[in-house]
C-alpha positions as CSV (number, residue, x, y, z in Angstrom):
1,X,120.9,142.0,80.3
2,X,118.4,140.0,82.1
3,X,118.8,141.6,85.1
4,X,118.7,145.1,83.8
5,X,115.1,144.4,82.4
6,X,113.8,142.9,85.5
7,X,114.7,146.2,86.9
8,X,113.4,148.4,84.4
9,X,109.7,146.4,85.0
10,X,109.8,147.5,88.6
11,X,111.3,150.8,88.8
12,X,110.8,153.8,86.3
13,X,112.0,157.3,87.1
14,X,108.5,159.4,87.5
15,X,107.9,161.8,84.3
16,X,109.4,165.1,84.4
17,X,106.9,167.7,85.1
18,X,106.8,171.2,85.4
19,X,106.0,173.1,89.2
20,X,101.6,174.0,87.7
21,X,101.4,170.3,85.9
22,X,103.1,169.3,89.1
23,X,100.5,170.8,91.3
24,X,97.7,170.3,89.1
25,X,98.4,166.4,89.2
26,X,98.6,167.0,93.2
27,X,94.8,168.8,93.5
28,X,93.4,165.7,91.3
29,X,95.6,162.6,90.4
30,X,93.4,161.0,87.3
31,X,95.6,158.1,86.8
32,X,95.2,157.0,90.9
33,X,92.2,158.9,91.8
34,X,93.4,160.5,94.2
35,X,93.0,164.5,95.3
36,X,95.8,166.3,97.4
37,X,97.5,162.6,97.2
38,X,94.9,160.6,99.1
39,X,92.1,158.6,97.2
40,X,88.0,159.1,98.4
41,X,88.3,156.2,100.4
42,X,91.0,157.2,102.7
43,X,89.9,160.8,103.2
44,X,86.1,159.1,104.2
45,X,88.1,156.9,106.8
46,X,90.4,160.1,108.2
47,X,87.0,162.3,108.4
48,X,84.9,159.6,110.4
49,X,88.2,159.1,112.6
50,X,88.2,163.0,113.2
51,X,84.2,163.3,113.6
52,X,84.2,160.4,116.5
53,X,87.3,161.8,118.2
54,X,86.6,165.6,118.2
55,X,82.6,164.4,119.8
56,X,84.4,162.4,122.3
57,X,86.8,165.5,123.3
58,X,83.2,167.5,123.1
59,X,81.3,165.5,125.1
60,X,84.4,165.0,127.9
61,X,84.6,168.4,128.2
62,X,80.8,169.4,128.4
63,X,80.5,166.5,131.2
64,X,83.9,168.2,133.0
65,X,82.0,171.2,132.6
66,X,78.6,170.1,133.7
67,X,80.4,168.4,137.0
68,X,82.0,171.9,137.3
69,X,78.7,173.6,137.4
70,X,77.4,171.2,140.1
71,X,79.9,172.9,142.5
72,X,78.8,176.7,142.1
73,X,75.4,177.9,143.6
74,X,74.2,181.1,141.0
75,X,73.2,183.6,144.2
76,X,76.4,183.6,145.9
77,X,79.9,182.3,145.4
78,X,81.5,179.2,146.6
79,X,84.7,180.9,148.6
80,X,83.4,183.6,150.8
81,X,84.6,185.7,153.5
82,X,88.4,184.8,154.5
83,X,88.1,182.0,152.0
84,X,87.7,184.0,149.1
85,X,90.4,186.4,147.5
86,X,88.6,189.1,147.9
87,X,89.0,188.6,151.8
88,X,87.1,190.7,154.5
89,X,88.4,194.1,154.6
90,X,86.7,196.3,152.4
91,X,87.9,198.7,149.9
92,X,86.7,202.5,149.0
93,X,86.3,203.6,145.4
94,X,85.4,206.9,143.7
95,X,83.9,208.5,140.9
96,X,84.3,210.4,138.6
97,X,87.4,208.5,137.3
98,X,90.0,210.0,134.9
99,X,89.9,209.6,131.5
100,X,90.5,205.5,130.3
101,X,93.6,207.1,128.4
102,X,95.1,207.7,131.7
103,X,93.7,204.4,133.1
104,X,96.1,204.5,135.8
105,X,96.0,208.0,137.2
106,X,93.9,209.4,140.0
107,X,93.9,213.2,139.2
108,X,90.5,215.2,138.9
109,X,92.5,218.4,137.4
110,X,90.3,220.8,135.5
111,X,89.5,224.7,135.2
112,X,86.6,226.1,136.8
113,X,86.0,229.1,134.2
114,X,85.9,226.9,131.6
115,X,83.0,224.9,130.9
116,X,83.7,222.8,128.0
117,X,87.2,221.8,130.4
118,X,85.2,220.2,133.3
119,X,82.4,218.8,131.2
120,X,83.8,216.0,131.4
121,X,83.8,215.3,135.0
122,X,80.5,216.3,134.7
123,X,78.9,213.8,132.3
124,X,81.1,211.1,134.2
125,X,79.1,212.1,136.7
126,X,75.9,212.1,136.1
127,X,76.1,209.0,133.7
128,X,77.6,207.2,137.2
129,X,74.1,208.2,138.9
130,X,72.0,207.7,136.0
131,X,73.3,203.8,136.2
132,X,71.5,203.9,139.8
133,X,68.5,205.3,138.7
134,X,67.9,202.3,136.0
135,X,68.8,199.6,138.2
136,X,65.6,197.2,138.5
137,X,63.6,197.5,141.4
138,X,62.3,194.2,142.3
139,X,62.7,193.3,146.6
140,X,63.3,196.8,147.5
141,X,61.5,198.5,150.5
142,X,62.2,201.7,152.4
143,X,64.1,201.3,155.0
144,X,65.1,203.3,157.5
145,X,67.4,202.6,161.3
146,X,64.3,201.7,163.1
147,X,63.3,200.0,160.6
148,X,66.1,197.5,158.6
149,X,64.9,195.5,155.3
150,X,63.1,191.7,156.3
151,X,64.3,188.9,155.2
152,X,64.2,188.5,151.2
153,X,64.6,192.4,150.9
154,X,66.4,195.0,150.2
155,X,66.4,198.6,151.0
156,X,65.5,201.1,147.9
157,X,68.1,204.1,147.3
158,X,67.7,207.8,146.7
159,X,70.1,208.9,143.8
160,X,68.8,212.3,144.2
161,X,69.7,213.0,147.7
162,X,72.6,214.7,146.8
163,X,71.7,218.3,147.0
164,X,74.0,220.7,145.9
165,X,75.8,217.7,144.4
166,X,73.5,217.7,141.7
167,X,73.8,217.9,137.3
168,X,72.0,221.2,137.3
169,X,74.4,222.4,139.9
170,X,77.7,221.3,137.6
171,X,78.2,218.7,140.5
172,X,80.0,222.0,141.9
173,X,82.7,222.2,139.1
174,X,82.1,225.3,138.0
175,X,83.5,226.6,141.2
176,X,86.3,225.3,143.2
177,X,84.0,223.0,145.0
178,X,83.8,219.5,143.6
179,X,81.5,216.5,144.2
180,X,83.1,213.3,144.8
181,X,81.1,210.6,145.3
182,X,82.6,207.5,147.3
183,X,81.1,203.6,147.3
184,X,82.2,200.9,149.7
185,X,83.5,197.4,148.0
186,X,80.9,195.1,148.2
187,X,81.7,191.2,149.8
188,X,78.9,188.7,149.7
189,X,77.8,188.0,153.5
190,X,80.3,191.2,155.2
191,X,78.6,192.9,158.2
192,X,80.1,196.1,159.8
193,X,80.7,195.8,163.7
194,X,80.1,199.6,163.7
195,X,81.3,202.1,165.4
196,X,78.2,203.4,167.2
197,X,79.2,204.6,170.5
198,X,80.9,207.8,170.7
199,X,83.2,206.5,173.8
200,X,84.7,203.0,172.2
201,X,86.4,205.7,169.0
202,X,89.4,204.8,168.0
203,X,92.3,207.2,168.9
204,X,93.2,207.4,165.1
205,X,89.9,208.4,163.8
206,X,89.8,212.4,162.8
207,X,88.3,214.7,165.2
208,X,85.8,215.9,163.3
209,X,84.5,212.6,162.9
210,X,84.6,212.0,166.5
211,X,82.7,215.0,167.1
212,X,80.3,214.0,164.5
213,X,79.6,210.8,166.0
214,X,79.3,212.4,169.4
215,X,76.9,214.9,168.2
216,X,74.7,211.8,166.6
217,X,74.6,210.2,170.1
218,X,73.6,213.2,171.8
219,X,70.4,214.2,169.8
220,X,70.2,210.9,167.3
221,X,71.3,207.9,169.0
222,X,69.6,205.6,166.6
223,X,71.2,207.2,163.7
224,X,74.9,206.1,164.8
225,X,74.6,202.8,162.9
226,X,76.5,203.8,160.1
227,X,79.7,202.4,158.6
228,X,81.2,206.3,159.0
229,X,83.7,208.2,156.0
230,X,86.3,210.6,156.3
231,X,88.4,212.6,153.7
232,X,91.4,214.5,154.8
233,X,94.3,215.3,153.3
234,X,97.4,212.9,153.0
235,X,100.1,215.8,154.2
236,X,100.0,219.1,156.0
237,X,100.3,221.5,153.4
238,X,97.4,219.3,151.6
239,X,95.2,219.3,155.0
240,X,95.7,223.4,155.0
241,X,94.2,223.7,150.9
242,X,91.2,221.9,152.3
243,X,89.1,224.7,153.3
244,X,86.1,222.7,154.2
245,X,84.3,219.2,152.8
246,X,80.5,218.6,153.3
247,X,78.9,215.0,153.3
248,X,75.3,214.0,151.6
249,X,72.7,212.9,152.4
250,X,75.4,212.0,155.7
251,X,78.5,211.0,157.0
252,X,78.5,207.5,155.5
253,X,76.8,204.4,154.9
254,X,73.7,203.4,156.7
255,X,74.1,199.9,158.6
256,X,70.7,198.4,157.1
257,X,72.5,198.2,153.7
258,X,74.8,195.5,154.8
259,X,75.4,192.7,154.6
260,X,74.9,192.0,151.0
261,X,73.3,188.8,149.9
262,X,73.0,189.5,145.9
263,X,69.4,189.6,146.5
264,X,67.8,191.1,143.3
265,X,66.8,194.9,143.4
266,X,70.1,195.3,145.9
267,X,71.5,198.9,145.5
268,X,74.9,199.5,146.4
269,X,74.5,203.0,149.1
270,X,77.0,205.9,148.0
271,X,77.9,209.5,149.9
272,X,78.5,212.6,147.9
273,X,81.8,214.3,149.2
274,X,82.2,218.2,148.2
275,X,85.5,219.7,148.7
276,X,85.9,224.0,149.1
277,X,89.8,223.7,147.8
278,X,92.3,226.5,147.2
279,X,92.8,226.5,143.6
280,X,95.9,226.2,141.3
281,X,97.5,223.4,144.2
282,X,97.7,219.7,144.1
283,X,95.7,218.4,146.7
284,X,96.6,214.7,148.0
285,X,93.2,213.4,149.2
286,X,92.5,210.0,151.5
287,X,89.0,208.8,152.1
288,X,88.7,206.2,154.8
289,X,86.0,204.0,155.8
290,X,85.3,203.4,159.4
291,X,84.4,200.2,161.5
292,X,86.0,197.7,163.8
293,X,86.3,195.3,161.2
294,X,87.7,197.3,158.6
295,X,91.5,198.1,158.6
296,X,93.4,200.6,157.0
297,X,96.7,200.2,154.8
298,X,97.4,203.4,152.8
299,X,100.0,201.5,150.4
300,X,97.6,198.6,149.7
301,X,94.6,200.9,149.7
302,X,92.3,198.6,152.0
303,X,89.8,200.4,154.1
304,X,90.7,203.4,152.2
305,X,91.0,205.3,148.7
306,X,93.2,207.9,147.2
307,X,92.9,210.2,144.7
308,X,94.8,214.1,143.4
309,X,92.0,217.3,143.2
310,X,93.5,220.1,141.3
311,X,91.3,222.8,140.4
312,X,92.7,225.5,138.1
């Protein structure tokens, strides 16, 4: 019997309560003080723990951070040229680009009698060289081939030297002649090693691009400093539903925009491509930049860009 009430002063089974008195005496415990079963003094010594360690973890990362920063220059990247990813070969892109829905495709497919079909294309368009024409226009000079940007400069762009490739023209849409317009990848510090004499061509390059540059030499010579384009189609049948292209304000890009520094003010030159097509035919189309230093893989798309051309 002694025994038994020695054990009944240290152990009695807790008072049977029901799940809400249960949780009720969990938020605030009166008899102990304590609220969600810790009392004010041990939540005051688990919040300062928690306030010193989360600053420590702040300030280690804002000093890893800082250190970080210490490494990258603002102007220009820290890996460039064959040390970067992006490499040293170029690519071509092209506008205006499909719908986001069909993110992946490459088409241009729309009907030429109808104008609410291709108004897209059209406001793609335009809104692409609106973007030019609101770019600041801090370091820029005009420049021309005798007479390249200097040092701390950049060289101003027309984005209305287009004509016919124009808004009030439809960008050509409304017939079967389309305006593509083409821009060169940029990489920080690239310079062309052009192809500016008309007897060093590479036996690859189309004729008509040949006879271009031969053409430039004859009467221009100063003007062959150009990183040069051509379009053509991918396959025969697509190189016969050509019927002609036309390039403005010219054949390519002028030397004396490259190489690019991400000086301020810098605009990135584009050439205006139209195409006379057949209509109601898929047209596999390949546009190709053009210098010794830029190399061509059509199923990795470097030096180059595809892209389909219906017109209904």
């Amino acid at each position: 019997m002694a025994d038994k009430k020695i054990a009944e002063q240290y152990y009695s089974p807790p008072p049977k309560m029901g799940k809400w008195e249960g949780f009720k005496k969990f938020l605030w415990n009166s008899e102990t003080s304590q609220c969600l079963g810790r009392t004010g003094g041990s939540w005051a010594k688990i919040l300062f723990f928690y306030i010193i360690f989360y600053a420590a973890l702040t300030g280690f990362f804002a000093a890893m951070l800082a250190v970080f920063y210490q490494t990258l220059q603002v102007d220009k990247p820290k890996w460039t040229m064959g040390d970067g990813l992006i490499g040293t070969n170029p690519g071509l892109g092209f506008r205006p680009m499909p719908p986001e829905a069909n993110v992946e495709s490459t088409l241009i497919w729309y009907e030429k009698s109808r104008p609410e079909n291709f108004k897209y294309w059209v406001d793609e368009t335009a809104a692409f060289l609106h973007s030019y024409e609101n770019l600041p226009k801090r370091n820029q000079m005009n420049c021309s081939f005798e007479n390249p940007p200097t040092p701390g400069k950049v060289c101003a762009f027309d984005a209305n030297a287009f004509a016919p490739c124009t808004k009030e023209n439809n960008f050509g849409y409304h017939q079967a002649r389309p305006c593509i317009f083409l821009k060169l990848n940029k990489i920080y510090n690239w310079e062309p090693d052009l192809y500016n004499d008309s007897k060093a061509l590479p036996e690859r390059m189309p004729t008509e691009l040949k006879s271009h540059i031969t053409e430039k030499q004859s009467l221009r010579p100063n003007q062959t400093n150009v990183v040069w384009i051509s379009c053509e189609g991918e396959n025969p049948a697509d190189v016969e539903n050509i019927k002609s292209r036309d390039y403005y304000p010219r054949m390519g890009f002028p030397g004396y925009y490259f190489p690019f520094k991400n000086i301020e003010g810098y605009v990135q030159p584009i050439v205006a491509v139209q195409f006379t097509v057949e209509t109601g035919v898929l047209i596999n189309i390949e546009c190709k930049a053009w210098a010794r230093n830029i190399f061509h893989d059509r199923h990795e798309r470097r030096g180059s860009v595809h892209f389909e051309l219906m017109v209904d």
